[in-house]
GUTILO-968436 format. One record per residue: x, z negated, y of N, C-alpha, C in turn; residue in one letter. Coordinates in pm, whole numbers, plus 32768, in hexadecimal, padded with zeros to 4 digits. Layout:
XZYXZYXZYA/...
***
This chain:
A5CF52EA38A6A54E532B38BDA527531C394FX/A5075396397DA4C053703A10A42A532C3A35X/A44A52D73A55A39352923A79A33E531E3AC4X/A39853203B08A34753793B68A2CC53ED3B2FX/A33554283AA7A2B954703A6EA27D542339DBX/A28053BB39EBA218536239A5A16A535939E7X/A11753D8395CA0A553CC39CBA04A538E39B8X/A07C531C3966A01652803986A028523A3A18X/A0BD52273A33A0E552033AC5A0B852373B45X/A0B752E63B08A0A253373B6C9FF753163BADX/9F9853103B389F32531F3B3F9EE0527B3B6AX/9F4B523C3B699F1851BC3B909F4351BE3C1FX/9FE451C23C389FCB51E53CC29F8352203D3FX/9F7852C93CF29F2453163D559EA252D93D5DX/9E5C52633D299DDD524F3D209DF451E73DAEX/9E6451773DD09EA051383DFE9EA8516C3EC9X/9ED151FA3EB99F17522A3EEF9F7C525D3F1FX/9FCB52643F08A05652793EDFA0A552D13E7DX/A12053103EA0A17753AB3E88A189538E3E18X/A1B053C83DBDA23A53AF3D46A29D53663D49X/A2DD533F3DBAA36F53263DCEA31952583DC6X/A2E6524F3E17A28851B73E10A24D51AF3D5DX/A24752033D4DA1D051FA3CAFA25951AA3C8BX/A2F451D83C6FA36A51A43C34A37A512A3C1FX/A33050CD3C88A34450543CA6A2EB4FC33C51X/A26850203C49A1F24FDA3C00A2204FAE3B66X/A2944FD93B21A2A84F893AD2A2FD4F293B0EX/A35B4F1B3B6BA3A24E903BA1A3514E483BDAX/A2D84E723C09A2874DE23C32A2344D833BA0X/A2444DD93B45A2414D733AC9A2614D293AABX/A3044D013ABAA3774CB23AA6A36D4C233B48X/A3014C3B3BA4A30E4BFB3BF4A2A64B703BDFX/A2CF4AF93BC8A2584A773B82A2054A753C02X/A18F4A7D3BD6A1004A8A3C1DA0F849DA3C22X/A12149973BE7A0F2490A3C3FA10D48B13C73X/A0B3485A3C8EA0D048143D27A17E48003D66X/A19147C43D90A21847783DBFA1DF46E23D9CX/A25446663DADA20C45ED3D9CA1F645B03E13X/A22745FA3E8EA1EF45CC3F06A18F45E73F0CX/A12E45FF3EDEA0A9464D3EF2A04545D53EBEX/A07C459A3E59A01D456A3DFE9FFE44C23E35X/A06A44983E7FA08544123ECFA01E44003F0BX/9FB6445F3F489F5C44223FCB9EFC440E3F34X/9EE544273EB69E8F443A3E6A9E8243973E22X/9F20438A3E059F4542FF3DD29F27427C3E51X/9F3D42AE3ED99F3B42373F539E7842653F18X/9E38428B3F2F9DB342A03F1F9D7342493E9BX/9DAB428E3E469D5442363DF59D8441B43DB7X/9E1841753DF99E2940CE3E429DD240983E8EX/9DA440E43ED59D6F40B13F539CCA40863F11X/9CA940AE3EBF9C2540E83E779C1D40843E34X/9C8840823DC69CBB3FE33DA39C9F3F783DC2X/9CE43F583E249CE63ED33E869C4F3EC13EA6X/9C0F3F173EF19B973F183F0C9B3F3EBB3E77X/9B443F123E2D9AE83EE13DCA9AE93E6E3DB4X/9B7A3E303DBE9BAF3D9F3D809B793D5A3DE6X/9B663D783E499B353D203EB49AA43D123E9CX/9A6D3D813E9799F83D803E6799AA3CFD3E1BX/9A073D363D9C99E33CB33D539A013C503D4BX/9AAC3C203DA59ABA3B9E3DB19A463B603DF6X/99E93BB63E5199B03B313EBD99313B523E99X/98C13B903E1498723BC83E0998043B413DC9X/97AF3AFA3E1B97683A8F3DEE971B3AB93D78X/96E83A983D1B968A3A823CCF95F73A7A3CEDX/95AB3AC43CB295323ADB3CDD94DB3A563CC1X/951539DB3C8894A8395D3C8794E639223CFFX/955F39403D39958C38C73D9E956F390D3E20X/952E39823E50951A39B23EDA947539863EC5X/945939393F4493B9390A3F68937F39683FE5X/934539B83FAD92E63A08400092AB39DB4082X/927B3963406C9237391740E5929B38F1415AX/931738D4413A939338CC418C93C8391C41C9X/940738DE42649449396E426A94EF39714242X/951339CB421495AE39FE41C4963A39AA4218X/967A397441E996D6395B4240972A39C34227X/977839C442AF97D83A4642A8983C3A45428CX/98A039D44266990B398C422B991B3995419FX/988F39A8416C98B139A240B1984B39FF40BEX/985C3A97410298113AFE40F198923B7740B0X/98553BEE408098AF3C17404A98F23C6640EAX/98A03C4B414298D03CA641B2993C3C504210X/99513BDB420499E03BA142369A543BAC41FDX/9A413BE941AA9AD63C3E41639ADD3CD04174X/9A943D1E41809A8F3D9941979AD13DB14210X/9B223E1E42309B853E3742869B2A3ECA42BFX/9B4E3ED6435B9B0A3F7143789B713FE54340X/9C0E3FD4432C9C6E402242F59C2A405C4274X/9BF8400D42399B97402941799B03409341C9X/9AD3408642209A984100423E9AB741514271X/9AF7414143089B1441B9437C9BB741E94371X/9C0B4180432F9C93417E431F9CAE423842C7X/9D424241430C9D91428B42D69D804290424CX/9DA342F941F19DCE42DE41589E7542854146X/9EB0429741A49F42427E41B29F6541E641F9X/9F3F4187417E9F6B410741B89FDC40C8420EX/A048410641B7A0BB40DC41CDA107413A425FX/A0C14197428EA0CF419E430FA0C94156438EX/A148413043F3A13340FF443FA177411444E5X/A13C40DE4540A16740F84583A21840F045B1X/A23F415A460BA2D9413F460FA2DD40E84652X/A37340AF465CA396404946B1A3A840364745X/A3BD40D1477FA3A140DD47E7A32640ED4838X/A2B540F04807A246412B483BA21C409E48A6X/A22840314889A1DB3FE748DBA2673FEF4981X/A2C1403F495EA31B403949E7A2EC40D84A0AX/A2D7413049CEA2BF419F4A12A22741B14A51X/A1C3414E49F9A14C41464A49A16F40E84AC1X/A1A040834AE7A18D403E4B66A1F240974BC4X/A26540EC4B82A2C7414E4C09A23A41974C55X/A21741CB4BE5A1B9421C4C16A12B42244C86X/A0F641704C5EA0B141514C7EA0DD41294D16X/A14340F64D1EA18740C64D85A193411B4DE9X/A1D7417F4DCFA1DD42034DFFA18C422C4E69X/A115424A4DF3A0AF427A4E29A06342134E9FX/A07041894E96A04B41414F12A07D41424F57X/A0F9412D4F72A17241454FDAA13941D15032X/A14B42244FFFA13D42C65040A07742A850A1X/A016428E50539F894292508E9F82420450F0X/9FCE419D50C59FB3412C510EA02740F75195X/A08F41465180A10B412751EBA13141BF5219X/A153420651E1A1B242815216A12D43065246X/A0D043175214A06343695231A055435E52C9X/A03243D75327A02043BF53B69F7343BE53B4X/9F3143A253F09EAA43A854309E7C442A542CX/9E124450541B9DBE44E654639D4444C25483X/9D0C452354879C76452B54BF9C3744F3544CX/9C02450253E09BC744A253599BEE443E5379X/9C6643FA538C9C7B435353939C17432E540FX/9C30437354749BC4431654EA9B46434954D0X/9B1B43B954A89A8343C2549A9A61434A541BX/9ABA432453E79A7742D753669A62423D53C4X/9AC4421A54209AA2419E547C9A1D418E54A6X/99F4420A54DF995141F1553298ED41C454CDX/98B1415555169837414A54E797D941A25498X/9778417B544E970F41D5542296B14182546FX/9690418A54A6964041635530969841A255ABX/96E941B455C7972042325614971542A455F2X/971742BA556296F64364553D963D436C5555X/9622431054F29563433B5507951E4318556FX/94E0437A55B594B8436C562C940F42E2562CX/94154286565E93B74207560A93A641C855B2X/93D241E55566941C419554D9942640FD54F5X/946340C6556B94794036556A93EA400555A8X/939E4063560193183FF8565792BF403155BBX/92B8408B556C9251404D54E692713FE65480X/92FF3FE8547D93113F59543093033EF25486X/93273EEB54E893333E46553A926C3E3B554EX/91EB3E7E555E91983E93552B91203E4B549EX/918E3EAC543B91743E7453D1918E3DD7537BX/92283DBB53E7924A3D4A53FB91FA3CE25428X/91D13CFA549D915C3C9C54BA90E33C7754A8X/90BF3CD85442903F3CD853FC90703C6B53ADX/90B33C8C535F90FD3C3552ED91123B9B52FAX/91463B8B538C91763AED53C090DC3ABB53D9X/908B3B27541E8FD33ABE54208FBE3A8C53B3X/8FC13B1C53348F693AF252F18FB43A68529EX/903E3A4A52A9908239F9523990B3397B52B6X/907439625346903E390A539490FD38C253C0X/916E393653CD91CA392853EE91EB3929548AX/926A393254D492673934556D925039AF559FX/922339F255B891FB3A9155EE926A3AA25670X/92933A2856B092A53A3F574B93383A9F5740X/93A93A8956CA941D3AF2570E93D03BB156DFX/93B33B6C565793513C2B564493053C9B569AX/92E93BFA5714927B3C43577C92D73C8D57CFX/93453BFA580E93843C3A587193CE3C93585DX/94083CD857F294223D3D57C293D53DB757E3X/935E3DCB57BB93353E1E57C192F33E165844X/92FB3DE3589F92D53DF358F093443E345956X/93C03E0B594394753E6E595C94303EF15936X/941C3F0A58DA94353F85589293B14005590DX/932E3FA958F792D43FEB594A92FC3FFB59DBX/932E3FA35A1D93713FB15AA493C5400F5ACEX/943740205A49948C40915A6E942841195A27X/940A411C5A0693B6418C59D9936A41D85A4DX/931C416F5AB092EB419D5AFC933341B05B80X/93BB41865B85940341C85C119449423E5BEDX/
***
């Protein structure tokens, strides 16, 4: 018999979208098992282990409501929260994941790397020496209002004023030639 002019197929297809020659097929996707794989179901089983464990912890360390004293404060050692792990909140579903064996050598190549190149082999430009100057070389007075405010500071807290002065007294000198 031809599927093709089967017009239950037909009429389910065209609703679908699709020719005659596709309608043929809609009975072989019958024969195809609609469920899961069992890789699928593993993050479900690591999950509700994990859910598990939790609980048991729970109640291994869960005091009794005559032996916690209100007026006290909690120690954190026989609280239920010194067993609690941040993995049981923020953690993966996937315990048994771990890091490879190489990673702690490909993070320091890398790391290495990258210092070598910015700290030895890199040449100089213009950013490297503008970052040398002062910010009291860039802001024009910047150092005679702090050295200033400075000496307000040394009166009022009855410290030596005399290098703060002569400072600013450099600073006013060249200012005015």
């Amino acid at each position: 018999m031809d599927r093709s002019s089967d017009p239950y197929v037909n009429k389910r297809w065209s609703r679908l979208g699709g020719d005659a020659t596709m309608a043929s097929l809609v009975p072989l996707m019958r024969l195809v098992p609609l469920r899961a794989p069992r890789a699928t179901l593993r993050p479900c089983y690591r999950l509700h282990r994990q859910l598990a464990l939790a609980s048991y912890r729970y109640k291994s360390t869960k005091a009794s409501e005559e032996e916690i004293d209100l007026d006290e404060p909690l120690k954190f050692s026989t609280s239920r929260a010194a067993t609690w792990k941040a993995r049981d909140t923020y953690g993966s579903m996937v315990t048994e994941d771990k890091m490879p064996w190489y990673q702690p050598y490909v993070v320091a190549l890398s790391l290495s790397t990258f210092l070598l190149y910015f700290c030895v082999l890199r040449e100089e430009n213009d950013v490297d020496t503008s970052l040398r100057m002062s910010l009291y070389d860039r802001i024009e007075g910047l150092e005679e209002k702090q050295l200033e405010l400075t000496l307000e500071e040394y009166i009022q807290s009855g410290k030596d004023t005399a290098p703060v002065r002569e400072r600013l007294k450099e600073i006013r000198e060249s200012k005015s030639d």
